[in-house]
N, C-alpha and C positions, 0 to 999 in steps of 0.2 A: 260573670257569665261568659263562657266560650263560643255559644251560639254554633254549635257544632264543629269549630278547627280542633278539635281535640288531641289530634292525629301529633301535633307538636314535633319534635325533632326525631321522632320515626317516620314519618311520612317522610323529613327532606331526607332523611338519607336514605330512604327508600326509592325514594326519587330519582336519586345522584346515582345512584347504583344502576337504576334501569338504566337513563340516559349515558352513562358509562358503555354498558353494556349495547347498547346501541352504536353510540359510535365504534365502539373497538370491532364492531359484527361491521359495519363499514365498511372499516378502514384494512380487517381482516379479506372483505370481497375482491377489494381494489386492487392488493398485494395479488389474491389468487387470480385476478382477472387480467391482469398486466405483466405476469410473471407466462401465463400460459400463451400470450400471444408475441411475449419476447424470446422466446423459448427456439434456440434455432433446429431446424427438421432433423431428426437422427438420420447420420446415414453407417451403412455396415463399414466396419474397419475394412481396410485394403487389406489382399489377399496377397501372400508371396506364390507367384507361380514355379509350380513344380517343375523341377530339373532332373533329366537323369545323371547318372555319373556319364555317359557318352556325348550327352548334351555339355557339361560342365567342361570336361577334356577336349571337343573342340572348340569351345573358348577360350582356353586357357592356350591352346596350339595358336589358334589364330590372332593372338595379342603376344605372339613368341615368349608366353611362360617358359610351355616345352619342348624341347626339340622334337623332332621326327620323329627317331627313334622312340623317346618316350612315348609318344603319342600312339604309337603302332601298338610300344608294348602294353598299355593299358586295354585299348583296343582291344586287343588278343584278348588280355586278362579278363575284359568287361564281358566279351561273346562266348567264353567258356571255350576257347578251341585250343 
């Protein structure tokens, strides 16, 4: 007589399986839960600020890339005269 354990080697692995399932829903939480609080704050990429070419040429003048004269004649060229 079994006295009702009938369940036999279905029930353990039916068992094994929930308690599996439980723990990996856990251990599943803990990854999502310590991953979101490690997680460092997005911030936006740095921006290159905009140059014009008359901006660029006197920089380039005043680190004596170019001479004067260059610098005039770009001048000229950049103001359309």
């Amino acid at each position: 007589m079994m006295y009702g354990y009938g369940v036999g080697g279905f029930g353990i692995l039916m068992m094994l399986l929930f308690g599996g399932l439980v723990v990996g829903l856990i251990v599943w939480l803990v990854m999502v839960v310590s991953r979101g609080a490690a997680a460092p704050p997005s911030q936006p990429a740095p921006t290159i600020p905009q140059q014009s070419p008359l901006d660029i040429a006197q920089r380039r003048y005043a680190r004596g890339e170019i001479s004067k004269p260059e610098y005039e004649e770009i001048r000229s060229a950049l103001s359309g005269v």
